[in-house]
TIRO-2110 file (N, C-alpha, C; in Angstrom, 1 decimal):
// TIRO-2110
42.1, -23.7, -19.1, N, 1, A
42.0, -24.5, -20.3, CA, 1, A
43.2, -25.4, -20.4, C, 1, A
43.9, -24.9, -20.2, N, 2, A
45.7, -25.7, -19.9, CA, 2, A
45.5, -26.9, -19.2, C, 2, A
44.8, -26.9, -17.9, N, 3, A
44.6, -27.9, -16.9, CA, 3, A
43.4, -29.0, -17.5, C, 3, A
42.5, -28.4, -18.4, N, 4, A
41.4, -29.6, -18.9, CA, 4, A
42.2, -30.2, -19.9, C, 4, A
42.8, -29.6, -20.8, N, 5, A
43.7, -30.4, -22.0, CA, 5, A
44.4, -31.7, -21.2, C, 5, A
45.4, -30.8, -20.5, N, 6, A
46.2, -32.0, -19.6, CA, 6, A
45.7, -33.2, -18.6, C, 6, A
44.4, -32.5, -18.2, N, 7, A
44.0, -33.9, -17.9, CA, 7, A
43.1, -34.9, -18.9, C, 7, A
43.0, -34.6, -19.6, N, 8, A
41.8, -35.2, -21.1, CA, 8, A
43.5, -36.1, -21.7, C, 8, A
44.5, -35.4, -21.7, N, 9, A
45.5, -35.9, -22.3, CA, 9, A
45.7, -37.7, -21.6, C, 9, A
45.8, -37.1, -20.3, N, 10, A
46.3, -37.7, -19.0, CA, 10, A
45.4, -39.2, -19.4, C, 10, A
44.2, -38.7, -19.3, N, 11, A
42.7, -39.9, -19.4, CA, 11, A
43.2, -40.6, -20.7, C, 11, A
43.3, -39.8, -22.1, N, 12, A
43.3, -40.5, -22.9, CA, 12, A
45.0, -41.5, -23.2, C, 12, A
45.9, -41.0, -22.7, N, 13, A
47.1, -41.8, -22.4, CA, 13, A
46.6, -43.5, -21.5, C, 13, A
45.9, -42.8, -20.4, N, 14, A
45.5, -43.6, -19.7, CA, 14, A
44.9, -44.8, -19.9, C, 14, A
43.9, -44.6, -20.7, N, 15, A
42.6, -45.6, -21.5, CA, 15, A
43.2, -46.1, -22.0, C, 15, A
43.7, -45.4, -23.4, N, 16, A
44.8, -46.4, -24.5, CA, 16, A
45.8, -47.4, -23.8, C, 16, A
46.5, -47.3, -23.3, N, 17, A
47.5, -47.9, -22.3, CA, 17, A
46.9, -49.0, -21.7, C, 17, A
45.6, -48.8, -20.9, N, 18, A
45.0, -49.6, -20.3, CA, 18, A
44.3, -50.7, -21.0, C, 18, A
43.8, -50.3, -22.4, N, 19, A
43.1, -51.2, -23.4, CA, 19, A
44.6, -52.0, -23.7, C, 19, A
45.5, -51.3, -24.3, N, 20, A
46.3, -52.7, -25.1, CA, 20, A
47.0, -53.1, -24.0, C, 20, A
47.2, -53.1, -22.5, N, 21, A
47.4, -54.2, -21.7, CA, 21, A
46.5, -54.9, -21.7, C, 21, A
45.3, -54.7, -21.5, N, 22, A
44.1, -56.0, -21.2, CA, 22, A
44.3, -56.9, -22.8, C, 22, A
44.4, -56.6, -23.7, N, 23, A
44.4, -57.2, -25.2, CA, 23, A
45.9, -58.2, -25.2, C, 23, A
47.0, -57.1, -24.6, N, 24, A
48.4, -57.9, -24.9, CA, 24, A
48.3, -59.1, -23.7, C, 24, A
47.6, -58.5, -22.3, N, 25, A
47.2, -59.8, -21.4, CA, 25, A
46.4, -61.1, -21.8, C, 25, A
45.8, -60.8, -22.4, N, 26, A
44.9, -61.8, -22.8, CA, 26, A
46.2, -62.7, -24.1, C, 26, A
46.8, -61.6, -25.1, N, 27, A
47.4, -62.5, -25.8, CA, 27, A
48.7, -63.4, -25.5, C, 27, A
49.1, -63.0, -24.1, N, 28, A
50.3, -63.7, -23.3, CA, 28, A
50.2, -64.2, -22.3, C, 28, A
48.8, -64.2, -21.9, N, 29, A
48.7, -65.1, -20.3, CA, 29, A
47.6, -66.0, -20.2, C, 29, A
46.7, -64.8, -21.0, N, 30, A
45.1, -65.4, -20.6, CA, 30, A
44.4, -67.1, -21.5, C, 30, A
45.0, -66.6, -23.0, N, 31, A
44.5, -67.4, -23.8, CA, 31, A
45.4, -68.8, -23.8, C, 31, A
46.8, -68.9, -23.4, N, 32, A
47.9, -69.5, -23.2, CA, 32, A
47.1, -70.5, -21.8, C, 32, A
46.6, -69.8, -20.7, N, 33, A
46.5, -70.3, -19.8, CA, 33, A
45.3, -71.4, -19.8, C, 33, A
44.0, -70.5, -21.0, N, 34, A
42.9, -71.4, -21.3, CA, 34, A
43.2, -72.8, -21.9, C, 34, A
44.1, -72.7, -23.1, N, 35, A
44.6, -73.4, -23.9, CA, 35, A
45.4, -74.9, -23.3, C, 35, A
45.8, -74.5, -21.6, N, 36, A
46.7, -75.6, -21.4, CA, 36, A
45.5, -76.5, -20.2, C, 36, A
44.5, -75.2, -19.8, N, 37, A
44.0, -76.4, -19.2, CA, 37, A
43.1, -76.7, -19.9, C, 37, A
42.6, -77.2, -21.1, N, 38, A
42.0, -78.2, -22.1, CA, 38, A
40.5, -77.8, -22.1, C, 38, A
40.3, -78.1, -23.2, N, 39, A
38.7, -77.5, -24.0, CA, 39, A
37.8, -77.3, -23.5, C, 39, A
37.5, -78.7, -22.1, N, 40, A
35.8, -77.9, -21.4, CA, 40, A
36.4, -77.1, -20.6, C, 40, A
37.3, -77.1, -20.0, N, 41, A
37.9, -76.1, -18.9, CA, 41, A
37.2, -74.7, -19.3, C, 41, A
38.6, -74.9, -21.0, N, 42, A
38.7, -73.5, -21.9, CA, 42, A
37.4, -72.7, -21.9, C, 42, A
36.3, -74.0, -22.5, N, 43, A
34.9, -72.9, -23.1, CA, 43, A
34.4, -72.6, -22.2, C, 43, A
34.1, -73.6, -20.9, N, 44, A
33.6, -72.9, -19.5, CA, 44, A
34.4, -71.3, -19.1, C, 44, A
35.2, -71.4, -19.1, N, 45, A
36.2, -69.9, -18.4, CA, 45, A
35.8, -68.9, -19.5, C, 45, A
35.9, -69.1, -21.0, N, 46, A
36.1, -67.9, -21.8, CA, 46, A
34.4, -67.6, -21.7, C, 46, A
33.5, -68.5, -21.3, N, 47, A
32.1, -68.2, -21.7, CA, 47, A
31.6, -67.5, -20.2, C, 47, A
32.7, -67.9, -19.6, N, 48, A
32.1, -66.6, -18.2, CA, 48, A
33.0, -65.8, -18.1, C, 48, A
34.4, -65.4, -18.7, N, 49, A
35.0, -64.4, -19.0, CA, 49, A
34.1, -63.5, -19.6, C, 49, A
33.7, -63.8, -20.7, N, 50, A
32.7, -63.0, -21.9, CA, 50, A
31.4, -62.1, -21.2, C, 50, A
31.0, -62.9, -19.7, N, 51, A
29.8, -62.6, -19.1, CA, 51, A
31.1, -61.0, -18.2, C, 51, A
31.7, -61.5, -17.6, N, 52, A
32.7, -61.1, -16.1, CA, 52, A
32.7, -59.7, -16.5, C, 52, A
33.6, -59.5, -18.4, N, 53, A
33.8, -58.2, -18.9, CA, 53, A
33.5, -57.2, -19.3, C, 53, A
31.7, -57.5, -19.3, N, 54, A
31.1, -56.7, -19.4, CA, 54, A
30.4, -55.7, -18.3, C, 54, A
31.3, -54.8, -18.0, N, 55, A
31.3, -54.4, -16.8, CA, 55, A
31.5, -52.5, -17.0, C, 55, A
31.0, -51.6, -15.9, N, 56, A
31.4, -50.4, -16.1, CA, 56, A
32.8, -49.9, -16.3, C, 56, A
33.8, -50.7, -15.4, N, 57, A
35.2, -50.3, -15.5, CA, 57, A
35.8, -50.5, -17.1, C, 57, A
35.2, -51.7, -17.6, N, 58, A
35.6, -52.1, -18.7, CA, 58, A
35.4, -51.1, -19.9, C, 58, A
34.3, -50.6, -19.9, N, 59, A
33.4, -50.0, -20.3, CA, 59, A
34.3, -48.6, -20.5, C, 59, A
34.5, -48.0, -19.2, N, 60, A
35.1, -47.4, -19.1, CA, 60, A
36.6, -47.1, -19.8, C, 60, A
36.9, -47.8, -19.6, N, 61, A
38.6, -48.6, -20.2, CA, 61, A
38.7, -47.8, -22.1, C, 61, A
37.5, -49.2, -22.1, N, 62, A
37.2, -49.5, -23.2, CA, 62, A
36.8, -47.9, -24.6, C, 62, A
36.2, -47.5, -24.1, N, 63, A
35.6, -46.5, -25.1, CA, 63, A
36.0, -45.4, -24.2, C, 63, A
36.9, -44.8, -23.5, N, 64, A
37.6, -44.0, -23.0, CA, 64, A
38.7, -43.5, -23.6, C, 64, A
39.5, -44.4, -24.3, N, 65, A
40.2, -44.4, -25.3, CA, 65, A
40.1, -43.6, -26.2, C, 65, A
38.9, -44.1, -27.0, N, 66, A
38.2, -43.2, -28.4, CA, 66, A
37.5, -42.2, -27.6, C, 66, A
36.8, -42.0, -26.8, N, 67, A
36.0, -40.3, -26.2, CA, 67, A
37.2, -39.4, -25.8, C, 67, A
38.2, -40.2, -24.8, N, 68, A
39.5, -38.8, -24.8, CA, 68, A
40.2, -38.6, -25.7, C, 68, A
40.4, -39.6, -26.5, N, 69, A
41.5, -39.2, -27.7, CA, 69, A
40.8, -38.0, -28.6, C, 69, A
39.3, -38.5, -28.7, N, 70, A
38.9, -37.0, -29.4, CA, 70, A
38.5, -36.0, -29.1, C, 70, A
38.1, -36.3, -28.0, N, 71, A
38.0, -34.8, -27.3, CA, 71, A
39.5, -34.1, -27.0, C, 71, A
40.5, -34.9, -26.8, N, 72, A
42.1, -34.1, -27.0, CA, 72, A
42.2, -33.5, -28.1, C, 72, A
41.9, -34.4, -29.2, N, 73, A
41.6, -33.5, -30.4, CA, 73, A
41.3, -32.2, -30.7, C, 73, A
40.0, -31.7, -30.4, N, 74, A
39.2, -30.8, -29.9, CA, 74, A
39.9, -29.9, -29.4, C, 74, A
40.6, -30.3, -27.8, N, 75, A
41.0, -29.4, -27.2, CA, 75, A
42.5, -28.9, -27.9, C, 75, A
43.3, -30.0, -27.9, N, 76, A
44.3, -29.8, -28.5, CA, 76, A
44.5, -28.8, -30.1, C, 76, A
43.2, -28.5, -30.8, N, 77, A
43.5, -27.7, -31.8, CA, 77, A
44.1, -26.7, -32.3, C, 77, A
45.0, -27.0, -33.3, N, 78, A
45.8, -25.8, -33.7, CA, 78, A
47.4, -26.1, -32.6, C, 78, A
47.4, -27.4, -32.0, N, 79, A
48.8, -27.4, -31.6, CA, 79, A
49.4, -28.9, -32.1, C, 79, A
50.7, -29.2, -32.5, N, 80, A
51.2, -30.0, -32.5, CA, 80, A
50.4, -31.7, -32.5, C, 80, A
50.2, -31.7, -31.0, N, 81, A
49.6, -32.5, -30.2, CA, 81, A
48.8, -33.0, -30.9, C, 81, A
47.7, -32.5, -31.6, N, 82, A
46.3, -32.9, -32.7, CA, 82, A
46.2, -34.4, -33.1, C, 82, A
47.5, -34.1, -34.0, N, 83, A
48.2, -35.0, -35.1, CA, 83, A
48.4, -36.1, -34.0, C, 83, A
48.9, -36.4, -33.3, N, 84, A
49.2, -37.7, -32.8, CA, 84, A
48.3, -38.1, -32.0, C, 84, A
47.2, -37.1, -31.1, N, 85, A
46.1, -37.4, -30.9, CA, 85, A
45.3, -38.2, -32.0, C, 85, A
45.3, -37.8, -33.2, N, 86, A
44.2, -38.2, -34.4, CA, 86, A
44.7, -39.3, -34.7, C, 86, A
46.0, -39.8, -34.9, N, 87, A
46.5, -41.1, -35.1, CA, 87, A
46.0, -42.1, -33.9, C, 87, A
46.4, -41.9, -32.7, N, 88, A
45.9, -42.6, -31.6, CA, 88, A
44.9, -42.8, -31.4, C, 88, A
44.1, -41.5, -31.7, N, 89, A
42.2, -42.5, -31.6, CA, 89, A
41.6, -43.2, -32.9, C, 89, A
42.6, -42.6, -34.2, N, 90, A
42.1, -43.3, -35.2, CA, 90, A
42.8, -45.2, -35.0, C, 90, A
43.3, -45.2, -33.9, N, 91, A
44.0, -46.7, -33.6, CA, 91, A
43.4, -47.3, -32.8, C, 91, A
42.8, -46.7, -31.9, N, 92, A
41.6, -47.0, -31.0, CA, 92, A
40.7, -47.1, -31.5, C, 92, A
40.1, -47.0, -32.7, N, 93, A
38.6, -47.0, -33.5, CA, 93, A
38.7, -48.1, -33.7, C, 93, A
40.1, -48.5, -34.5, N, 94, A
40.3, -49.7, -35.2, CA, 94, A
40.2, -50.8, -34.6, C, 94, A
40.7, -50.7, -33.1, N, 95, A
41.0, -51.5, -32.3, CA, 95, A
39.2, -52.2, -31.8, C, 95, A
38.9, -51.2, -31.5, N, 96, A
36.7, -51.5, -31.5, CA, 96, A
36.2, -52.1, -32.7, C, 96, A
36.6, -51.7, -33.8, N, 97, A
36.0, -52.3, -35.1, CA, 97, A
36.2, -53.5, -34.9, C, 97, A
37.8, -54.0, -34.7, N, 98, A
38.2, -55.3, -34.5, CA, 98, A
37.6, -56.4, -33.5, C, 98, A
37.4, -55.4, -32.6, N, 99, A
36.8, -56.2, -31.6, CA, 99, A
34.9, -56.6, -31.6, C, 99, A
34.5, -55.6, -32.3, N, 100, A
33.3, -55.7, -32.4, CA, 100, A
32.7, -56.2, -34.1, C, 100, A
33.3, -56.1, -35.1, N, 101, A
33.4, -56.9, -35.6, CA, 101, A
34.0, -58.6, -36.0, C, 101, A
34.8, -58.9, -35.0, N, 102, A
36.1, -60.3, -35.1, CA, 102, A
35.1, -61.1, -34.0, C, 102, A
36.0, -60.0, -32.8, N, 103, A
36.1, -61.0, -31.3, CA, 103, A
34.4, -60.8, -30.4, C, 103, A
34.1, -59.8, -30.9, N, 104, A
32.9, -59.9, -30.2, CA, 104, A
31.6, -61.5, -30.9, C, 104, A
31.7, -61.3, -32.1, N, 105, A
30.9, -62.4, -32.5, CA, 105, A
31.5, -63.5, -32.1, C, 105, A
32.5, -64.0, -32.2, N, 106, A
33.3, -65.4, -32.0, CA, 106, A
32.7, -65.5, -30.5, C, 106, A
32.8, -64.5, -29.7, N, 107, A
32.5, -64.6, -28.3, CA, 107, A
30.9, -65.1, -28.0, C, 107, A
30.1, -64.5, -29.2, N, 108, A
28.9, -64.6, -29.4, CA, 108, A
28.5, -66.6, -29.4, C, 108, A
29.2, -66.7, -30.3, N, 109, A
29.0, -68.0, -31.3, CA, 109, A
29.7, -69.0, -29.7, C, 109, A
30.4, -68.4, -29.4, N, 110, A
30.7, -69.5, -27.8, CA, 110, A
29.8, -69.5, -27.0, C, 110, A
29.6, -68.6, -26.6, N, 111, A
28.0, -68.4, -25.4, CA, 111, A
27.2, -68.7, -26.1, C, 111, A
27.0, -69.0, -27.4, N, 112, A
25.1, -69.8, -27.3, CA, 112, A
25.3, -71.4, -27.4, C, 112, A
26.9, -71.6, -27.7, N, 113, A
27.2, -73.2, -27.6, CA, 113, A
26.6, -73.4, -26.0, C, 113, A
26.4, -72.8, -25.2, N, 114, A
26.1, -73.0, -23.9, CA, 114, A
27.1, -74.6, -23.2, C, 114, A
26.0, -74.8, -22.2, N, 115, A
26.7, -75.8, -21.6, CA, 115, A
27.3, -76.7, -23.0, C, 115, A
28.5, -77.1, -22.7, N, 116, A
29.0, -77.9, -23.5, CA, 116, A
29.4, -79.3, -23.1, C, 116, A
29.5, -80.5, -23.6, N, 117, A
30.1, -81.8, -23.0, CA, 117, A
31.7, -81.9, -23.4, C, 117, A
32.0, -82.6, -22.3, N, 118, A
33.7, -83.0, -22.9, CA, 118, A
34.1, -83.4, -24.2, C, 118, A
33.1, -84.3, -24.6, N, 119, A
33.0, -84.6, -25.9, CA, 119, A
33.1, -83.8, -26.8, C, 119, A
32.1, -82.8, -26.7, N, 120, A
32.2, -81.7, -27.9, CA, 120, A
33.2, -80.6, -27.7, C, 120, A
33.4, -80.2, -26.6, N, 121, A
34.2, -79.1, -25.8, CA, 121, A
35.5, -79.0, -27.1, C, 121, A
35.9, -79.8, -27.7, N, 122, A
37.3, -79.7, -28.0, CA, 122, A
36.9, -79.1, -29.5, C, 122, A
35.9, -79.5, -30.0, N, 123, A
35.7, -79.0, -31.5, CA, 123, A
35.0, -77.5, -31.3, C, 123, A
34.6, -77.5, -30.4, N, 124, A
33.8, -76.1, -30.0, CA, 124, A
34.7, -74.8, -29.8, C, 124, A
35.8, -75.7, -28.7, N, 125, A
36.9, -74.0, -28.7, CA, 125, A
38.1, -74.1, -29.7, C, 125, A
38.2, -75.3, -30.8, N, 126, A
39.3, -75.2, -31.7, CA, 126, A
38.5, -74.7, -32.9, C, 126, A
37.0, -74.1, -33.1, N, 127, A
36.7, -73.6, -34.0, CA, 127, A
36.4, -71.9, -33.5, C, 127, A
36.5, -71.7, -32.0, N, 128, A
36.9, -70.6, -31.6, CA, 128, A
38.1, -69.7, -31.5, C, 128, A
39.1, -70.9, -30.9, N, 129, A
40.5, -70.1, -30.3, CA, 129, A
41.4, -69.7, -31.3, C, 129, A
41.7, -70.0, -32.5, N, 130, A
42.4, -69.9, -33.4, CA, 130, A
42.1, -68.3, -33.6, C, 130, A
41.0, -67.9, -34.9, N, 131, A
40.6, -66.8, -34.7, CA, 131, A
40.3, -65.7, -33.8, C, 131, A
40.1, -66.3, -32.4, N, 132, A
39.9, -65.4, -31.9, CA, 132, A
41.2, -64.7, -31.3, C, 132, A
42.5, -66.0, -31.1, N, 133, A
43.9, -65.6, -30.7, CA, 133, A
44.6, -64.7, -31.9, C, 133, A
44.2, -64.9, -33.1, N, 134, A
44.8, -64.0, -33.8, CA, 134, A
44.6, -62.7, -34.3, C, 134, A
43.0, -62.4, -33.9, N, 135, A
42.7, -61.1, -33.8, CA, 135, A
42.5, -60.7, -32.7, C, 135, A
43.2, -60.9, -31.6, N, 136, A
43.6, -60.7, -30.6, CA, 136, A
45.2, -59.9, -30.3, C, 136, A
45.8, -61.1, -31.2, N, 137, A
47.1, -60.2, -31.1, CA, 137, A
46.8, -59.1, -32.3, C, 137, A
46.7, -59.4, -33.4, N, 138, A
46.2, -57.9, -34.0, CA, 138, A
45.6, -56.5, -33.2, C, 138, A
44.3, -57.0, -32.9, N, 139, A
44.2, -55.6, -31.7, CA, 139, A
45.4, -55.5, -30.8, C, 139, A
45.5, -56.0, -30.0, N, 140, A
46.8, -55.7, -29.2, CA, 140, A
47.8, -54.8, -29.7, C, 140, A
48.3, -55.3, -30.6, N, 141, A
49.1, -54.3, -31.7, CA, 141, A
48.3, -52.7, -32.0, C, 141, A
47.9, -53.3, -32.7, N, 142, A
47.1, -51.9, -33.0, CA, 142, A
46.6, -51.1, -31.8, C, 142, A
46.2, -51.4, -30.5, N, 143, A
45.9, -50.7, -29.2, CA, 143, A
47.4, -50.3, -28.7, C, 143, A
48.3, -51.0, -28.8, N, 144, A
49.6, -50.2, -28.1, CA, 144, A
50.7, -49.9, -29.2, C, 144, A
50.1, -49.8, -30.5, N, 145, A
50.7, -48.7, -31.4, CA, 145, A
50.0, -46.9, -31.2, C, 145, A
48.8, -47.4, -30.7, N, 146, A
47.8, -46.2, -30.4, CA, 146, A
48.8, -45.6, -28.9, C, 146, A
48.7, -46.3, -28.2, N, 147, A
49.6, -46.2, -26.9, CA, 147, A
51.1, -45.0, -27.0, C, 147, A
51.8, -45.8, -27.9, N, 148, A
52.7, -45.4, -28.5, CA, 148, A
53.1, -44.2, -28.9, C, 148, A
51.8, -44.6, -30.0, N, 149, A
52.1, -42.7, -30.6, CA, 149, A
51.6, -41.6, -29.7, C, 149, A
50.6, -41.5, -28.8, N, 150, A
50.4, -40.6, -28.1, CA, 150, A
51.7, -40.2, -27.3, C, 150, A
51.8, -41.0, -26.5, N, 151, A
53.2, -41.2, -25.7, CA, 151, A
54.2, -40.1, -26.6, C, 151, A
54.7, -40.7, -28.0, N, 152, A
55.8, -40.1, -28.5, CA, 152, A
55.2, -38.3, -29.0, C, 152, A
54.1, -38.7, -29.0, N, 153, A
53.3, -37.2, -29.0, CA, 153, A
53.9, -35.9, -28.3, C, 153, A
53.4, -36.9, -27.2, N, 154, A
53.4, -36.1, -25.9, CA, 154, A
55.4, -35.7, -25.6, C, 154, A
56.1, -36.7, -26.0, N, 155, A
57.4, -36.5, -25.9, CA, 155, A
58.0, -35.0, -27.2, C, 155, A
57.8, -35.5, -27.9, N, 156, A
57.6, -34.7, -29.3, CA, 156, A
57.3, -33.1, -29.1, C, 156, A
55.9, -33.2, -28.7, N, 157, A
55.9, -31.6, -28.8, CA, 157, A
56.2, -30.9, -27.7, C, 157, A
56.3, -31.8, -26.5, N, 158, A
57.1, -31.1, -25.0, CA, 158, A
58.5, -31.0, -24.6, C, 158, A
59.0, -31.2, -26.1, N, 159, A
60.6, -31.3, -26.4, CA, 159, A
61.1, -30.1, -26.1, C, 159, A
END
């Protein structure tokens, strides 16, 4: 039982960690990088980013987060651990709410702009990028506060 906790720990450290780099990536490289090479560039790239991401690993990544953190829960009961587990997936929920309520539709509303012209390209991702870069850094935050507190969890009660 010792050995399934610690690796369910291990996963869910993992996931979390894994999610708010892809989110803090995106908010320091990715979106920065769209932004400088100019509007049709941008909606072209983010509208086959949007296709690229949807992927098993992602997937994986993605809701790994919230399945290990609760199932730590689970195993973790009646120790220390719980508590910081429950904080961390309850930040990982948040983190999906955000994304599937915010960033997933904005993503929506770019992919059916479909092909776009240069002309329009610029009013198309300046009624995207704003919103979507600031609930972006929001999740981010919120995914590597989740990160965080497990981490200091894990430091905490193996003190």
């Amino acid at each position: 039982m010792s050995q399934l906790r610690d690796t369910v720990l291990v996963l869910a450290i993992t996931t979390m960690g894994l999610t708010a780099g892809l989110f803090a990536a995106f908010a320091y490289s990715v979106m920065p990088g769209l932004q400088r090479a100019g509007a049709p560039t941008a909606v072209a790239s983010m509208q086959r980013i949007n296709v690229a991401i949807i992927n098993p690993v992602f997937a994986l990544v993605f809701a790994g987060a919230i399945v290990f953190g609760a199932v730590g829960v689970a195993l973790w009961w009646g120790d220390p651990m719980r508590w910081w587990l429950v904080a961390a997936t309850v930040l990982a929920v948040l983190a999906v709410l955000i994304t599937m309520g915010i960033n997933m539709p904005l993503n929506n509303r770019l992919d059916a702009a479909g092909t776009v012209s240069a002309a329009d390209a610029p009013a198309v991702w300046a009624e995207f990028v704003r919103p979507w870069v600031q609930w972006n850094i929001v999740r981010a935050v919120v995914s590597t506060a989740g990160f965080v507190v497990v981490a200091i969890g894990l430091l905490q009660t193996r003190a």
